[in-house]
PQR file of N, CA, C, O and H, with PARSE charges and radii, in Angstrom:
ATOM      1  N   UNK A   1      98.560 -64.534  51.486 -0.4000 1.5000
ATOM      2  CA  UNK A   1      97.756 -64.138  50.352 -0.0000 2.0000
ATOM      3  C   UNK A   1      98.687 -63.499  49.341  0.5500 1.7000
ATOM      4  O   UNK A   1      99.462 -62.654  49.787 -0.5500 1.4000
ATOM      5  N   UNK A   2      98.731 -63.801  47.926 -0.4000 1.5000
ATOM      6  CA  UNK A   2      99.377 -63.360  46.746 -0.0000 2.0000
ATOM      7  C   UNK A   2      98.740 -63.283  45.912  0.5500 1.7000
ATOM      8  O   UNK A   2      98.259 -64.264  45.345 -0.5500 1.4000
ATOM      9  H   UNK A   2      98.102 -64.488  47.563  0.4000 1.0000
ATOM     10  N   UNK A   3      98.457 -61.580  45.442 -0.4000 1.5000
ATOM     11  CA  UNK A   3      98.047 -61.599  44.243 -0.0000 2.0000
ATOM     12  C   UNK A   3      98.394 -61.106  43.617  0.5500 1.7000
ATOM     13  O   UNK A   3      98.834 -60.053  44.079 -0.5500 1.4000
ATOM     14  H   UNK A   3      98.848 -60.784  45.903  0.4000 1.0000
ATOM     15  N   UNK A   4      98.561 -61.246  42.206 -0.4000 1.5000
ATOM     16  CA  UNK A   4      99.754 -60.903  41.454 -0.0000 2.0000
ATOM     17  C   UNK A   4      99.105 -60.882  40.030  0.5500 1.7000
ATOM     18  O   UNK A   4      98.287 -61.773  39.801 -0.5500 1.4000
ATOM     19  H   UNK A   4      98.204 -62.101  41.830  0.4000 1.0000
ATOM     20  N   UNK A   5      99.436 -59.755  38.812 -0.4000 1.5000
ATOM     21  CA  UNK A   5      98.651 -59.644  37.698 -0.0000 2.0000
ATOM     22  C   UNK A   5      99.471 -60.831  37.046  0.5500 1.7000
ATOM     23  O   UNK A   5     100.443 -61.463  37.459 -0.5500 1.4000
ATOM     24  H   UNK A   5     100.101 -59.031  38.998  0.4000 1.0000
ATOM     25  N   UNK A   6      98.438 -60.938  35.416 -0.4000 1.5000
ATOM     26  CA  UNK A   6      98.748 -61.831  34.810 -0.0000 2.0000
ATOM     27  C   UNK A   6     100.443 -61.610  34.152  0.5500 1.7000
ATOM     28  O   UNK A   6     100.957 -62.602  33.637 -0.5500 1.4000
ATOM     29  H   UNK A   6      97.648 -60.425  35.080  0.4000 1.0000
ATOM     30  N   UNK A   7     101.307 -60.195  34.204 -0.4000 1.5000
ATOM     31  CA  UNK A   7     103.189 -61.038  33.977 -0.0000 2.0000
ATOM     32  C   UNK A   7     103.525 -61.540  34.211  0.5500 1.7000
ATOM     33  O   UNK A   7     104.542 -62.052  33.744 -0.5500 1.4000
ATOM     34  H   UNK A   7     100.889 -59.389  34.623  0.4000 1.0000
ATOM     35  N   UNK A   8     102.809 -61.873  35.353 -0.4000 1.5000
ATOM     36  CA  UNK A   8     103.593 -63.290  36.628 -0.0000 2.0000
ATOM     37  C   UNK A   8     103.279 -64.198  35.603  0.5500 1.7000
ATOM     38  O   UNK A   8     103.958 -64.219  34.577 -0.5500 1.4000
ATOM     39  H   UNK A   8     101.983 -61.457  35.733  0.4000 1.0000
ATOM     40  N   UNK A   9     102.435 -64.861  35.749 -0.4000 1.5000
ATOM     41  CA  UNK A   9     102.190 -66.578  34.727 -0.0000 2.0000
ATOM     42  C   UNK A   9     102.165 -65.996  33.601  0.5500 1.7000
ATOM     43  O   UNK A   9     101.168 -66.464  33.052 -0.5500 1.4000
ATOM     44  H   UNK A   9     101.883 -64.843  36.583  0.4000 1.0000
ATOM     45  N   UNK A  10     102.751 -65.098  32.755 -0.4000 1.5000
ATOM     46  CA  UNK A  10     102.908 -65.077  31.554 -0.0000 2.0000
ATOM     47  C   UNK A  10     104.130 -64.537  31.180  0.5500 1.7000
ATOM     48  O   UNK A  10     104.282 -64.336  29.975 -0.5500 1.4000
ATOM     49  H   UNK A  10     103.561 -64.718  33.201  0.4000 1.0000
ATOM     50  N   UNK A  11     105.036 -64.256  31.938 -0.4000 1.5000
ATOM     51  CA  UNK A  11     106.076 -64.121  32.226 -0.0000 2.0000
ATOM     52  C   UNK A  11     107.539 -64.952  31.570  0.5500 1.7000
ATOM     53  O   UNK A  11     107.842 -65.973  32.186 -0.5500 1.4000
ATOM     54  H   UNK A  11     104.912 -64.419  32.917  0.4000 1.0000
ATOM     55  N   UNK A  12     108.361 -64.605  30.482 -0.4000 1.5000
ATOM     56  CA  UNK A  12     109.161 -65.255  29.560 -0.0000 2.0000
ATOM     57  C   UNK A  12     110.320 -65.012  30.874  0.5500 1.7000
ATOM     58  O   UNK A  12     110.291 -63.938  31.474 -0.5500 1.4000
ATOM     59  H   UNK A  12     108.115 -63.775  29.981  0.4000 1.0000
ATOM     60  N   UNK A  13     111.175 -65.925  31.203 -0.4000 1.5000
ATOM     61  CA  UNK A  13     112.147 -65.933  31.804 -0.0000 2.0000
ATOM     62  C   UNK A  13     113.551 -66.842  31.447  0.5500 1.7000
ATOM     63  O   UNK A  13     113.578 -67.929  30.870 -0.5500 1.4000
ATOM     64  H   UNK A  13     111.198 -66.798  30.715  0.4000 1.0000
ATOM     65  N   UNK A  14     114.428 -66.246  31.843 -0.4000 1.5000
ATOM     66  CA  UNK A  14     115.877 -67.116  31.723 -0.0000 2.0000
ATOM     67  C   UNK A  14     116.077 -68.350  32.606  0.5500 1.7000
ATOM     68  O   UNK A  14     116.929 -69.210  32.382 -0.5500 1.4000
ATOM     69  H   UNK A  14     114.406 -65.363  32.312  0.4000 1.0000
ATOM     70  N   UNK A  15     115.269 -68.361  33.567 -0.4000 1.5000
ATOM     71  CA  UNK A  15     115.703 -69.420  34.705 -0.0000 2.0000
ATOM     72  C   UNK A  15     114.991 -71.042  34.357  0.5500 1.7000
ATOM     73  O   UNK A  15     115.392 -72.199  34.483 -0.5500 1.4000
ATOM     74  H   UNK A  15     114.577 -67.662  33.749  0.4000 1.0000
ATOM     75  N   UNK A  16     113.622 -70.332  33.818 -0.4000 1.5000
ATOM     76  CA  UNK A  16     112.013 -70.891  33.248 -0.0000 2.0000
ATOM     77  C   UNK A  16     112.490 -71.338  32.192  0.5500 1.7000
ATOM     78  O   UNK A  16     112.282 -72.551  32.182 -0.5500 1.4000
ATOM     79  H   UNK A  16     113.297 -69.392  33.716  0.4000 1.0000
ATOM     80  N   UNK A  17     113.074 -70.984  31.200 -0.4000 1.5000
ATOM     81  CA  UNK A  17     113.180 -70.959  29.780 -0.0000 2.0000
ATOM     82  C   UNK A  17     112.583 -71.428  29.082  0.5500 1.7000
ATOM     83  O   UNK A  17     112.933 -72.359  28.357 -0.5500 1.4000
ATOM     84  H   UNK A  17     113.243 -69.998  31.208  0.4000 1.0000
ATOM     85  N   UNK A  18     110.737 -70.521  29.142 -0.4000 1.5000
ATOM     86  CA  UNK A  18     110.048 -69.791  28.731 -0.0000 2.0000
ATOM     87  C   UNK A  18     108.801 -69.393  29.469  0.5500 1.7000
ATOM     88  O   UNK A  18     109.101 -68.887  30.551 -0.5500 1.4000
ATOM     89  H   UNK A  18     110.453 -69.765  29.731  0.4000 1.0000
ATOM     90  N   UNK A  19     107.641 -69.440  29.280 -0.4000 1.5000
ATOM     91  CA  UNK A  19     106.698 -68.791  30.171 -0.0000 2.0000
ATOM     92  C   UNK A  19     106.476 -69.438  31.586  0.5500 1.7000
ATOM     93  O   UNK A  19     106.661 -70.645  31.739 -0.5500 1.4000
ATOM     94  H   UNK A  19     107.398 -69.850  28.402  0.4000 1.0000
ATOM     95  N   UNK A  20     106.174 -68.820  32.369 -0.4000 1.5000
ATOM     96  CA  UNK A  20     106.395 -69.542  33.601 -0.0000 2.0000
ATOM     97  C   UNK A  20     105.274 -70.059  34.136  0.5500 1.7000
ATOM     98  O   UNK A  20     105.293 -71.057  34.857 -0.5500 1.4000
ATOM     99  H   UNK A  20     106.024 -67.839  32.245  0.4000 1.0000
ATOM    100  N   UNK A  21     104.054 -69.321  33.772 -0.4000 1.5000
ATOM    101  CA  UNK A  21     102.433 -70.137  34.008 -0.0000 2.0000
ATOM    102  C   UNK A  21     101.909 -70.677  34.912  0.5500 1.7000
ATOM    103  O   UNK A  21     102.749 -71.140  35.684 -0.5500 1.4000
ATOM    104  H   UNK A  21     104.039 -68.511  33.187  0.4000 1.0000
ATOM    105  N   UNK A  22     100.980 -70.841  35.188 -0.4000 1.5000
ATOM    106  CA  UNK A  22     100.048 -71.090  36.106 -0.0000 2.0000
ATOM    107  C   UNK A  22     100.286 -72.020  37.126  0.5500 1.7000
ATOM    108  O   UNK A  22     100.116 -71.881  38.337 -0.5500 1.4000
ATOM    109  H   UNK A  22     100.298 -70.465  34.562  0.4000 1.0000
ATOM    110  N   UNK A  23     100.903 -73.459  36.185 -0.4000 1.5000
ATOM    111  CA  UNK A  23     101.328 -74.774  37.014 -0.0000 2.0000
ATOM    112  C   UNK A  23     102.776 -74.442  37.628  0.5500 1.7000
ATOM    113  O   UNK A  23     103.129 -75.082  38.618 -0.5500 1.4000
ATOM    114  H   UNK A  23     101.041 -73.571  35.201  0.4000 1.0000
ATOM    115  N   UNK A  24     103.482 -73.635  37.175 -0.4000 1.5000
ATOM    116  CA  UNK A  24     105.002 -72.977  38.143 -0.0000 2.0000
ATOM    117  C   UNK A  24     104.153 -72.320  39.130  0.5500 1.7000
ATOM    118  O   UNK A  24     104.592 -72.437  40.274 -0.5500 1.4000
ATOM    119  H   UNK A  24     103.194 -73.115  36.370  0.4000 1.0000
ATOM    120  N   UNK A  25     103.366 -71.846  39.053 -0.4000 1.5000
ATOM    121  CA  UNK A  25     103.199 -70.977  40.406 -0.0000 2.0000
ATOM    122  C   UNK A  25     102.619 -71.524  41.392  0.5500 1.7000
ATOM    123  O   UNK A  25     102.781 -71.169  42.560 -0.5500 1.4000
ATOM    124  H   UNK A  25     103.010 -71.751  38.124  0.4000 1.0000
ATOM    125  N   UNK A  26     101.630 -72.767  40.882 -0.4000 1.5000
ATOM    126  CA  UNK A  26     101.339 -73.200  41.949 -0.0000 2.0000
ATOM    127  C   UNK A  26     102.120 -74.435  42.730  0.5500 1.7000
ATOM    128  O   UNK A  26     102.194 -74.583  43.950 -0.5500 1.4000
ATOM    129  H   UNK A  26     101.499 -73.056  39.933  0.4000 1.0000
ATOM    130  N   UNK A  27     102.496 -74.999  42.043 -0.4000 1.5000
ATOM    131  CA  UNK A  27     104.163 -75.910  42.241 -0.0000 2.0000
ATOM    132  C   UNK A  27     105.133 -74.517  43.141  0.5500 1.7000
ATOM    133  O   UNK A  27     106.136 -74.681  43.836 -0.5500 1.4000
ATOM    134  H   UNK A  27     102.436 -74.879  41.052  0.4000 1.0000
ATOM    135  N   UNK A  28     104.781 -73.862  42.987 -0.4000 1.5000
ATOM    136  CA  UNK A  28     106.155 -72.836  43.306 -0.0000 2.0000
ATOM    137  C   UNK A  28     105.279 -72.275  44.970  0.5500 1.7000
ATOM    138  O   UNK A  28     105.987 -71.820  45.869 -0.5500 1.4000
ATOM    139  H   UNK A  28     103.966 -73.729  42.423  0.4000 1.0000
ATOM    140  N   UNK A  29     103.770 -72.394  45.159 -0.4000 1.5000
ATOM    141  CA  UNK A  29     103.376 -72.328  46.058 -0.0000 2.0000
ATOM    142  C   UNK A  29     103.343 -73.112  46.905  0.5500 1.7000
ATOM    143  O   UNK A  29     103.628 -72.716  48.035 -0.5500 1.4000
ATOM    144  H   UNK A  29     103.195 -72.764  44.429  0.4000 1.0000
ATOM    145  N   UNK A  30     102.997 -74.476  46.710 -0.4000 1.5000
ATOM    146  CA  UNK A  30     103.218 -75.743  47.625 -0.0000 2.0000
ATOM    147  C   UNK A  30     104.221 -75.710  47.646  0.5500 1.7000
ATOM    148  O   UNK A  30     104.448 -74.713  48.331 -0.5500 1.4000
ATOM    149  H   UNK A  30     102.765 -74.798  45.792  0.4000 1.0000
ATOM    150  N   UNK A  31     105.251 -76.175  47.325 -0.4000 1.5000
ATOM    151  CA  UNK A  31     106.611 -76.108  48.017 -0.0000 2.0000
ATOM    152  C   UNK A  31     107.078 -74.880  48.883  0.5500 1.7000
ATOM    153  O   UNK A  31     108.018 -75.140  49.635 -0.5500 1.4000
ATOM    154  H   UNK A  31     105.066 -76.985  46.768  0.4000 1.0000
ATOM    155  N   UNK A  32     106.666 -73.773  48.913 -0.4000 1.5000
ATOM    156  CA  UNK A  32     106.928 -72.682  49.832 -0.0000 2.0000
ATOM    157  C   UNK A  32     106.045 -72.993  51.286  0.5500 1.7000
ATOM    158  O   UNK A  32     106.716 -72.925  52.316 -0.5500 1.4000
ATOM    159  H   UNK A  32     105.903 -73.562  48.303  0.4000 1.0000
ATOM    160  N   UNK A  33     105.136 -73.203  51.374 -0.4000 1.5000
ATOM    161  CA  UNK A  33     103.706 -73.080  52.267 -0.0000 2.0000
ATOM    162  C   UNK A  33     104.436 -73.783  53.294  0.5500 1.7000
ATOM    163  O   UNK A  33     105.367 -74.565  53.104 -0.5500 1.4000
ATOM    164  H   UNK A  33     104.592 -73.259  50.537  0.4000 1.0000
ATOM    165  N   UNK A  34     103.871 -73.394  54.543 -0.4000 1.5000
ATOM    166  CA  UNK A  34     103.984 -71.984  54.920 -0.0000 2.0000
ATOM    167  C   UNK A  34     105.162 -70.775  54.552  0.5500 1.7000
ATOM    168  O   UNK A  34     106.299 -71.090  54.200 -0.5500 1.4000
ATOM    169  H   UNK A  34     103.114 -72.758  54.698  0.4000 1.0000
ATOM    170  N   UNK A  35     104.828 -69.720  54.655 -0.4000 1.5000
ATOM    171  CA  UNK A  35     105.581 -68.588  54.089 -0.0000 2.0000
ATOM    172  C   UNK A  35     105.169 -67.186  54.972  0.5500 1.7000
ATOM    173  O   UNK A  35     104.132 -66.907  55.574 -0.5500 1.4000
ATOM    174  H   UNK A  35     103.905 -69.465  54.941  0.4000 1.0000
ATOM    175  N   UNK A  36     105.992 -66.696  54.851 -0.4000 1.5000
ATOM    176  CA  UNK A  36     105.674 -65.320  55.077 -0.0000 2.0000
ATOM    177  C   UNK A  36     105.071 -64.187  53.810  0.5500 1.7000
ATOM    178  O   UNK A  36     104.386 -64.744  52.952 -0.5500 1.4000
ATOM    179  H   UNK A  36     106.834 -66.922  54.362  0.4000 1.0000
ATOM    180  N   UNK A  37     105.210 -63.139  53.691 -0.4000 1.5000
ATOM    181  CA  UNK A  37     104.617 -62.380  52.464 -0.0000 2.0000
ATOM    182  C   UNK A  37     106.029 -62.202  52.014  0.5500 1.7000
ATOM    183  O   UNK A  37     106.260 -62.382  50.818 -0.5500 1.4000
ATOM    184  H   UNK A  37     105.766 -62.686  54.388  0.4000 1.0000
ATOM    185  N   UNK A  38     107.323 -61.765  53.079 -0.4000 1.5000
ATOM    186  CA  UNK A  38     107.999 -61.130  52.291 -0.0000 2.0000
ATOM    187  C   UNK A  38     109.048 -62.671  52.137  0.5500 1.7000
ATOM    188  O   UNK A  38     109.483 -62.644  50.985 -0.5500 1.4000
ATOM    189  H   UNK A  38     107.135 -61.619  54.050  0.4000 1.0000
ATOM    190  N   UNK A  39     109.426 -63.582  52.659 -0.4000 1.5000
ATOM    191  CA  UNK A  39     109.983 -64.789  52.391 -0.0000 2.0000
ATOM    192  C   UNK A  39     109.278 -65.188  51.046  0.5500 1.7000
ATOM    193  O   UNK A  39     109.987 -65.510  50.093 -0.5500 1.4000
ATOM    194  H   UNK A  39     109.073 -63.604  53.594  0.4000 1.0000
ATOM    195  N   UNK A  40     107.988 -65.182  50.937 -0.4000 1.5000
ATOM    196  CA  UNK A  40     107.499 -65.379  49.963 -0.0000 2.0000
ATOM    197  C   UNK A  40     108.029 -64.924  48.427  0.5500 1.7000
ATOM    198  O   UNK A  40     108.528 -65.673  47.587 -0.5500 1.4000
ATOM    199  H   UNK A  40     107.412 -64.921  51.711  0.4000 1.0000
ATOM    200  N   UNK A  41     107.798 -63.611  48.317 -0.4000 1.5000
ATOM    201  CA  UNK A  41     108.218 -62.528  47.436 -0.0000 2.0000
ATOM    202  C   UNK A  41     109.832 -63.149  46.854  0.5500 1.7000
ATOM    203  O   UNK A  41     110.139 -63.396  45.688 -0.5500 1.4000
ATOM    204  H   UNK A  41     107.392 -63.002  49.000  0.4000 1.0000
ATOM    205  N   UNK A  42     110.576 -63.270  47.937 -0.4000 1.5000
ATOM    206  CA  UNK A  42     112.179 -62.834  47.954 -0.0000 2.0000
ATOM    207  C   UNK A  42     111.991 -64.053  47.279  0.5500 1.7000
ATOM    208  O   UNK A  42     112.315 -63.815  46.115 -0.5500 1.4000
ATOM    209  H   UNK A  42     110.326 -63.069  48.884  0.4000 1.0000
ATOM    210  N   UNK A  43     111.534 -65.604  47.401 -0.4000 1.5000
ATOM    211  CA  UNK A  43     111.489 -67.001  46.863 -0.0000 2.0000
ATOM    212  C   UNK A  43     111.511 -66.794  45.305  0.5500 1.7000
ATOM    213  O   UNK A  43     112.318 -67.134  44.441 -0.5500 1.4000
ATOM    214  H   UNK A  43     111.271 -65.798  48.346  0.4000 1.0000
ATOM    215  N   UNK A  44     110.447 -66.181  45.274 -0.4000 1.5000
ATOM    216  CA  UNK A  44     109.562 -66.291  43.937 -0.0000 2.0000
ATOM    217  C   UNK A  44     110.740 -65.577  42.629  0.5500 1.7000
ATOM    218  O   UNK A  44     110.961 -66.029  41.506 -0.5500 1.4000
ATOM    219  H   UNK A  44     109.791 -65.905  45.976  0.4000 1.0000
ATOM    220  N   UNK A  45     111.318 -64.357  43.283 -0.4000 1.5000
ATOM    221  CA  UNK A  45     112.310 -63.554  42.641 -0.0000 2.0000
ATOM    222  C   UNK A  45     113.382 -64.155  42.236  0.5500 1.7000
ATOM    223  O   UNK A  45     114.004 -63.872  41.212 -0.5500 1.4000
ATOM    224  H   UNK A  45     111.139 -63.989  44.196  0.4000 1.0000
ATOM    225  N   UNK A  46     113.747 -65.330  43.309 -0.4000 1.5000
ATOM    226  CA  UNK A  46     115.192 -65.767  43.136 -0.0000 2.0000
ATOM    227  C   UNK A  46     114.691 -66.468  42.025  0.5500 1.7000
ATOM    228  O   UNK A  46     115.053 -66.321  40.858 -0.5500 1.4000
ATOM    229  H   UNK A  46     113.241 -65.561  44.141  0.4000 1.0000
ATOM    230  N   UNK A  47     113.424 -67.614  42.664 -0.4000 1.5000
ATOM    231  CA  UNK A  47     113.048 -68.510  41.061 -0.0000 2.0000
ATOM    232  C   UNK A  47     113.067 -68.131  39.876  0.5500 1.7000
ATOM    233  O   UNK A  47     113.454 -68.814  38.927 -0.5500 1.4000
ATOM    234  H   UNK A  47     113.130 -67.734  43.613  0.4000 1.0000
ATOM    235  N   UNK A  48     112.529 -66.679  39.816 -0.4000 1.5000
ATOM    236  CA  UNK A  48     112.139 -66.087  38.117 -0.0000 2.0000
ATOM    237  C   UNK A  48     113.492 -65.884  37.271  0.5500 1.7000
ATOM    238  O   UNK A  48     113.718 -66.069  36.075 -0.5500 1.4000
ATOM    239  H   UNK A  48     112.216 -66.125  40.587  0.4000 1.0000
ATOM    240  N   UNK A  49     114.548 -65.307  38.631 -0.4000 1.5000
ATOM    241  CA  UNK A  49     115.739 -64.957  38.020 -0.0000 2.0000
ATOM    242  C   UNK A  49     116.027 -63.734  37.034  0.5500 1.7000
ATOM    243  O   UNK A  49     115.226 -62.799  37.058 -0.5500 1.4000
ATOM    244  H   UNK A  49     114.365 -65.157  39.602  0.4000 1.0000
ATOM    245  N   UNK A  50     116.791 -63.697  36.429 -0.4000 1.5000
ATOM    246  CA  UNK A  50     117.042 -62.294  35.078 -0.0000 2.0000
ATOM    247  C   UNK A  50     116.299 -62.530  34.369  0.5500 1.7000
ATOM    248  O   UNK A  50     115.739 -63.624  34.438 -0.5500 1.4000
ATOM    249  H   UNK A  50     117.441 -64.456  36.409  0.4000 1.0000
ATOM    250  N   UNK A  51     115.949 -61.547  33.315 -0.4000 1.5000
ATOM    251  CA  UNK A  51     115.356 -61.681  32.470 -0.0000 2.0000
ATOM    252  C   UNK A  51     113.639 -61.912  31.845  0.5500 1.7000
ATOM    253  O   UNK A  51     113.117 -62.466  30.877 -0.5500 1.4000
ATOM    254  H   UNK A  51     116.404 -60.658  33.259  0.4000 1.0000
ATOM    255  N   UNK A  52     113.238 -61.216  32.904 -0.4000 1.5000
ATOM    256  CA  UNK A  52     111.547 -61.333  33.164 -0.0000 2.0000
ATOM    257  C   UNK A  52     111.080 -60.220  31.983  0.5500 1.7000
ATOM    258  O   UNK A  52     111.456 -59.077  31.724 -0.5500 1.4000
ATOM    259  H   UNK A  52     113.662 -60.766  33.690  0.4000 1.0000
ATOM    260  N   UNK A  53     110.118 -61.083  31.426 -0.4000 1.5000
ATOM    261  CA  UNK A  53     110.033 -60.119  29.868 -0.0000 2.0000
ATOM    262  C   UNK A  53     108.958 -58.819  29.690  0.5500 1.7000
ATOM    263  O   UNK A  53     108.807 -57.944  28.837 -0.5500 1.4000
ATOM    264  H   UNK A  53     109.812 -62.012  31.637  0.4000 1.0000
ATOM    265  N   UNK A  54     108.308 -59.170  30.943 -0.4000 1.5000
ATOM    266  CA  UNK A  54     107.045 -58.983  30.936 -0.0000 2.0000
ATOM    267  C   UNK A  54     106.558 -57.985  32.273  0.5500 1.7000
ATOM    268  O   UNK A  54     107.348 -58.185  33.196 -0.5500 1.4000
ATOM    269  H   UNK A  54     108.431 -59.881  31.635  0.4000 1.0000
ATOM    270  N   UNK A  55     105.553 -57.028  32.633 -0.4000 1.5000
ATOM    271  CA  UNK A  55     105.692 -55.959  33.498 -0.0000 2.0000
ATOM    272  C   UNK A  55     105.213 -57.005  34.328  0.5500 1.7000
ATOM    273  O   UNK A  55     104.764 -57.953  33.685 -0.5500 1.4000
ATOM    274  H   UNK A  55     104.911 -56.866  31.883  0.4000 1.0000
ATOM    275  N   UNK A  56     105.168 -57.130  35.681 -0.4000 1.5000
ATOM    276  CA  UNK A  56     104.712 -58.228  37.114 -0.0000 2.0000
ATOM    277  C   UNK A  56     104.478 -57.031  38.227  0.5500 1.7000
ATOM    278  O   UNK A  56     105.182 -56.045  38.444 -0.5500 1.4000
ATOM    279  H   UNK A  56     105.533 -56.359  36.203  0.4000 1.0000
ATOM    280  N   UNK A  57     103.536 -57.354  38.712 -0.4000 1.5000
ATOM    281  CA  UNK A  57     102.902 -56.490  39.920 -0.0000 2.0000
ATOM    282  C   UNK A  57     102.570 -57.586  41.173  0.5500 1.7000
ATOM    283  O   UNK A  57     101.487 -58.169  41.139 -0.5500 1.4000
ATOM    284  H   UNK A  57     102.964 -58.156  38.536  0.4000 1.0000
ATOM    285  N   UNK A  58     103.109 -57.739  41.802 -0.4000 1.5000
ATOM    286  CA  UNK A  58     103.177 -58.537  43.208 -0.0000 2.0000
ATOM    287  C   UNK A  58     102.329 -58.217  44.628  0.5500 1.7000
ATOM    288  O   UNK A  58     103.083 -57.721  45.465 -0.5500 1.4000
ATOM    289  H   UNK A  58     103.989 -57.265  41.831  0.4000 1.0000
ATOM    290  N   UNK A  59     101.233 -58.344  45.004 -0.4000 1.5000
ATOM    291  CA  UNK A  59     101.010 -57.942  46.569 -0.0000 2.0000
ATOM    292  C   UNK A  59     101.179 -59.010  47.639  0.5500 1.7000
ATOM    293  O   UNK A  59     100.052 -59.270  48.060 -0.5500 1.4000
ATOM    294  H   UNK A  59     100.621 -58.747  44.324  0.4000 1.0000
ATOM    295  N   UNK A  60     102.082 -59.728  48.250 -0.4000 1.5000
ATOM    296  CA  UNK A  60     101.631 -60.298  49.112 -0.0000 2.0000
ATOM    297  C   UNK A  60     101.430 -59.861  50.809  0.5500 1.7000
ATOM    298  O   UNK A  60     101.922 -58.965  51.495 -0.5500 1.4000
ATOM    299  H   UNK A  60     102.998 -59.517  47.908  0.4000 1.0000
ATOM    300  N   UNK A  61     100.526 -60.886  51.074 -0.4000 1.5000
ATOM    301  CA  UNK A  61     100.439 -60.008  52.786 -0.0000 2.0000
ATOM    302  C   UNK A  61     100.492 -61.002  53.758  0.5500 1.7000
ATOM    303  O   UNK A  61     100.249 -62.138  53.351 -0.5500 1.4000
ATOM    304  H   UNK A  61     100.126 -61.614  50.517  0.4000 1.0000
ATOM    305  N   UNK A  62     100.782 -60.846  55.098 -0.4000 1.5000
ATOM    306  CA  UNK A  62     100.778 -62.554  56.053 -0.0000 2.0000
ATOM    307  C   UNK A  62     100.106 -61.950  56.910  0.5500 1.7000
ATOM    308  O   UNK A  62      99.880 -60.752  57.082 -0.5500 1.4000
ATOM    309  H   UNK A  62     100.980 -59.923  55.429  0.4000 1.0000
ATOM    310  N   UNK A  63      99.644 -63.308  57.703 -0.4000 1.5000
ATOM    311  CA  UNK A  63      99.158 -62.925  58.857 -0.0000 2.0000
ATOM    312  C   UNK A  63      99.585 -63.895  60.035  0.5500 1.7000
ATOM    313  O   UNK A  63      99.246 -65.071  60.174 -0.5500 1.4000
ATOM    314  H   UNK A  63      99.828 -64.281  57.563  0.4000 1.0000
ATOM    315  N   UNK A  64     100.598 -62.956  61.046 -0.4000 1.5000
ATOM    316  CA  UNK A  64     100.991 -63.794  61.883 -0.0000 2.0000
ATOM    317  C   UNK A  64     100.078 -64.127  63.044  0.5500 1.7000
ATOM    318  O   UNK A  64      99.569 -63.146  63.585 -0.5500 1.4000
ATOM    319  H   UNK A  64     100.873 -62.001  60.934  0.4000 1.0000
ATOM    320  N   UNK A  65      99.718 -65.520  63.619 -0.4000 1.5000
ATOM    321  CA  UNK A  65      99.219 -65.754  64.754 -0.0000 2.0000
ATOM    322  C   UNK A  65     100.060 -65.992  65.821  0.5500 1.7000
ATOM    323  O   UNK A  65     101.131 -66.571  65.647 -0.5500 1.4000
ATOM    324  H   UNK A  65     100.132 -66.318  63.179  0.4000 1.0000
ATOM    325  N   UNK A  66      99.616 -65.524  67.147 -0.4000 1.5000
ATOM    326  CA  UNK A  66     100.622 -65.788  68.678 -0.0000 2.0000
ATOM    327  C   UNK A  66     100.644 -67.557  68.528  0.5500 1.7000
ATOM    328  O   UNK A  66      99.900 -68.435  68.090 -0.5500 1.4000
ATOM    329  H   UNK A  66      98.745 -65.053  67.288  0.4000 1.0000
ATOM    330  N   UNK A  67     102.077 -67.444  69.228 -0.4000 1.5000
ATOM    331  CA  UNK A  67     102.198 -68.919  69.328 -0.0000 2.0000
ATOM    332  C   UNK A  67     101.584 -69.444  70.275  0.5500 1.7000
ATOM    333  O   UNK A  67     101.018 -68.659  71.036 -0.5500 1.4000
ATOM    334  H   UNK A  67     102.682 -66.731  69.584  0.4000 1.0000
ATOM    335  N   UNK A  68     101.473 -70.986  70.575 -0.4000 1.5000
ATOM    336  CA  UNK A  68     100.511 -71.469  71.067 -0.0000 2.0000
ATOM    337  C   UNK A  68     100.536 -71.034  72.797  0.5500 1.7000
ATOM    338  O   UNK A  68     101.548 -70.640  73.376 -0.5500 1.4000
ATOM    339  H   UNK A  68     101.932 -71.623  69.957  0.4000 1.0000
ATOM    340  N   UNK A  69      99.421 -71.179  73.324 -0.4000 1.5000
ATOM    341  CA  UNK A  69     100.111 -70.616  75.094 -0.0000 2.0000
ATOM    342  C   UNK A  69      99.934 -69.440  75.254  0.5500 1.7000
ATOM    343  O   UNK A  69      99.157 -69.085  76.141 -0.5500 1.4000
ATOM    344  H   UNK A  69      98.598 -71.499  72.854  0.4000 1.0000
ATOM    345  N   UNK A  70     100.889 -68.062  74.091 -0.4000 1.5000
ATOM    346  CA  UNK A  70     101.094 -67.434  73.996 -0.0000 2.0000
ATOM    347  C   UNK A  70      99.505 -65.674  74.537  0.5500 1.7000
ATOM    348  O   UNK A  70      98.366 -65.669  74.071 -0.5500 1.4000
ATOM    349  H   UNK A  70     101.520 -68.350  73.371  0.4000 1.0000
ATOM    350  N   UNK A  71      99.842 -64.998  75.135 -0.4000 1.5000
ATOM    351  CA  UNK A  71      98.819 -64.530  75.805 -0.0000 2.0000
ATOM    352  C   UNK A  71      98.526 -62.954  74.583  0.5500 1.7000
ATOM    353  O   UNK A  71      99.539 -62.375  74.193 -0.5500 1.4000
ATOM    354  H   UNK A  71     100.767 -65.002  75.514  0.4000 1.0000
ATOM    355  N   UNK A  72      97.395 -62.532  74.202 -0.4000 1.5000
ATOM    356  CA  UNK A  72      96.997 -61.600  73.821 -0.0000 2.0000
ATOM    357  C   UNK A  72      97.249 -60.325  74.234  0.5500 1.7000
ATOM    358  O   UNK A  72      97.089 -60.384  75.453 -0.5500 1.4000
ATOM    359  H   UNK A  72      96.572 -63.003  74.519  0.4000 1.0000
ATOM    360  N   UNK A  73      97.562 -59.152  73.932 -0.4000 1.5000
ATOM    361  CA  UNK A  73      97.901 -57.761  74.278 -0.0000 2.0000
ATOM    362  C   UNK A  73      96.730 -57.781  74.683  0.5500 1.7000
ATOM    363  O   UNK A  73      95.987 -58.681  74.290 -0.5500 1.4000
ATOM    364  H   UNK A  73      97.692 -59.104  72.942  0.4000 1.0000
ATOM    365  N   UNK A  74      96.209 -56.666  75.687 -0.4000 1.5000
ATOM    366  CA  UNK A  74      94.723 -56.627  76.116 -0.0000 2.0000
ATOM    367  C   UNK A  74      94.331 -55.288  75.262  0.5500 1.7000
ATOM    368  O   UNK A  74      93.182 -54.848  75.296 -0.5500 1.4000
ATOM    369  H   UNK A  74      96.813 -55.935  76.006  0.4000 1.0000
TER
END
């Protein structure tokens, strides 16, 4: 789960060279998926690169499941 205010997709960047918007992020989501929250995060940062013009507020969170087989804490 990522939710993130609107600097993110409105966001002027050097890497982007210029707003980075709605269709980067979700292009920028399918190609990640599956992810972790913080693999996630660290992705997204490298993509935006220097120069982010704009304030960005980020939450993401994961949720890991036991692998398959794998037995429950009681």
């Amino acid at each position: 789960l990522l939710l993130y205010t609107d600097g993110l997709t409105e966001a002027r960047t050097d890497a982007v060279g210029g707003r980075y918007g709605d269709g980067a992020l979700q292009a920028f989501a399918a190609s990640l998926a599956p992810a972790t929250a913080a693999s996630a995060v660290t992705a997204l940062l490298d993509e935006l690169g220097g120069g982010v013009q704009d304030d960005t507020a980020l939450l993401a969170l994961s949720v890991l499941y036991p692998a398959p087989g794998s037995r429950r804490p009681a």
